[in-house]
Every structure is written in C-alpha cells, then in structure tokens.
N, C-alpha and C positions, 0 to 999 in steps of 0.2 A: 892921361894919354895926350900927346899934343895932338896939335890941333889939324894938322896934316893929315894925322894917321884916322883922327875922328873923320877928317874928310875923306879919305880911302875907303875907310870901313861904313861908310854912310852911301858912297855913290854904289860900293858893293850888294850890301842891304836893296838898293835900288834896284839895280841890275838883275838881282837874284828875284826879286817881288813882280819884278814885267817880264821877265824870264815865263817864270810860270810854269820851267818844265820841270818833266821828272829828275833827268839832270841836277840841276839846279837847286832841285828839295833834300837830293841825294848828300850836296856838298856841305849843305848847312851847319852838319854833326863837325865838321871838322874845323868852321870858324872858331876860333879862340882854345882850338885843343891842344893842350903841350906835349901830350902823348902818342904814341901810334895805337895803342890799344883805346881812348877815349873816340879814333877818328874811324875805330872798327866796329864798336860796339851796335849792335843792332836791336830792333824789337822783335821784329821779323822772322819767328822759329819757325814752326813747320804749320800744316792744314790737319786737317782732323785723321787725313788718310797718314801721314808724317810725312808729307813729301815736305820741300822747303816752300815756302810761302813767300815764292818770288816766282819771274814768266816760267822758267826752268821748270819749277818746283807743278806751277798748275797745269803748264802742257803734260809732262809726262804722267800727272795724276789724269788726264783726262785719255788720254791714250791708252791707259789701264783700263778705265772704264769701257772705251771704246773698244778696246781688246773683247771683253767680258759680252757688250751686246752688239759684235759684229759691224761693227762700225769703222769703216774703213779709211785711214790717214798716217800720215809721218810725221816726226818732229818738225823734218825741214818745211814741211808744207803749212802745216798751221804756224809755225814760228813767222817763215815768207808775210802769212796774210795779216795775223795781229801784228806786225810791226808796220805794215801796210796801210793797216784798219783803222789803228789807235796807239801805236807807238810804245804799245805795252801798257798803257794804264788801262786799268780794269773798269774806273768810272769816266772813262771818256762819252759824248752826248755830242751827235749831230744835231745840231740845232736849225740847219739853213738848206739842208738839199730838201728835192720833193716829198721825201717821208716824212721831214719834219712839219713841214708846209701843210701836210695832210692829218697832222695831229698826232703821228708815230716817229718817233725820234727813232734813229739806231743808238743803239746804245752795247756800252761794254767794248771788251779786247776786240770780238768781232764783227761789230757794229751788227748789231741784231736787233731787226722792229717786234714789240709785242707780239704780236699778230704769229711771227712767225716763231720766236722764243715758246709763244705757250703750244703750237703746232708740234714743233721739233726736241721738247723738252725731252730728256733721257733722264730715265726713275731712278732713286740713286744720287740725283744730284739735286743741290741747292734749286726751288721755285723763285731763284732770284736772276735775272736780263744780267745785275751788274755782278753777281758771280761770278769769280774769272773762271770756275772747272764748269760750272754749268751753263756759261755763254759758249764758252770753247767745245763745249761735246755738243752743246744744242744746236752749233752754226756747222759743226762737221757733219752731224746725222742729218742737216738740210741741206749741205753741199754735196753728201751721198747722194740722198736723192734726187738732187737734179742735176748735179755736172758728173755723177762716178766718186766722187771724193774729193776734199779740200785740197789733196795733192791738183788735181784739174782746177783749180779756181784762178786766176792770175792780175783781177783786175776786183772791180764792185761786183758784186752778186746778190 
C-alpha cells in the first residue's frame, strides 16, 4: 500500500476511534470490502421474541408487551425520546448530571436510574437497566404513571 494511502487509512482509523459513535462502528464492516454483499453482512438477527435486534426491532417488541399489560405509547413517542435520551445505544451511561452525582447513573436507550428501573420493571422482560425491551417498557410504564404516557414526555423526566 503506498504510503499516502497508509496515511489515509491511518487518519481514518483515527477519526473513526474519537468518533466513538454508533455511526461510525456501523461503517467499519465496509473498510477494505470489495463487495456489496461483505459491506451488508450483519450479526445482528433477531431477539428472543424474532423481532430484528435493532431500535426498530426492540420498540415494536416493547410495544407488544405493552399492548399485553396496558401500558400505554406509540412508536413515534418512544422512538422521539430514545433518540433524545441516548441516540439509540442501549449501553449508554450518564455519568455527570445530578443522578450520577448521587451515586445512580441513568442508564440505557432511556436513561433510567436503578431506583426507578427496579420500581417500574414490567414481568416478562429482561431484570436488566441496560436491556433495550426492558429499559424501553420499564421507562414507558413510569412515564404512564406520571405524565399519561411517553407519548406526553418531551424533555428529561
């Protein structure tokens, strides 16, 4: 490889490494692929329910759920707040506001503190904060009960 292209592909490697986003992890599969089918190929099949084990995939498994025990929300509503919240990653971690401060991180798609994850859990789903179905139904059934529904949420809560 000359030595140009080594530096191309070196400042890219860089860029992509302090990048840090999801973005960015996404384009990786397609550095040095000759194919279009090597720059598609995923790991990423489905969750236990078969929905697609992408934001897509965990909203509408969680919405089922929530269908099932009454739990009231829309795709566009929770889609609105996790991109909001945490930009779709599932292990996102507040590290710096007052919760963290106090020893409770929010954590997950909807930034959810312990406290209120183990409060709002819905049976059924993963006993995991960074769950993406069981963060997403556990921060809807505590948006029901204090603003109406995550459709009502528009800001932090």
């Amino acid at each position: 490889m000359p030595a140009t292209a080594q530096s191309r592909r070196a400042r890219l490697v860089r860029r992509v490494v302090v990048a840090g986003t999801g973005v960015a992890i996404l384009a990786l599969p397609v550095v040095g692929a000759t194919t279009a089918s090597a720059a598609t190929t995923s790991t990423a099949s489905t969750t236990l329910a078969g929905y697609p084990n992408t934001l897509d995939g965990w909203i509408r498994e969680s919405l089922a759920i929530m269908a099932q025990k009454g739990i009231p929300g829309t795709y566009n509503g929770i889609y609105r707040n996790v991109i909001r919240e945490s930009s779709g990653n599932p292990y996102a971690i507040n590290n710096w506001d007052s919760n963290a401060a106090a020893g409770t991180p929010s954590k997950g798609l909807l930034q959810v503190i312990d406290p209120t994850f183990n409060a709002y859990h819905v049976a059924g789903t993963a006993y995991d904060p960074y769950d993406p179905v069981a963060n997403i139904t556990a921060a809807c059934n505590y948006a029901a009960a204090v603003y109406g529904s995550i459709d009502n949420v528009y800001g932090a809560y």
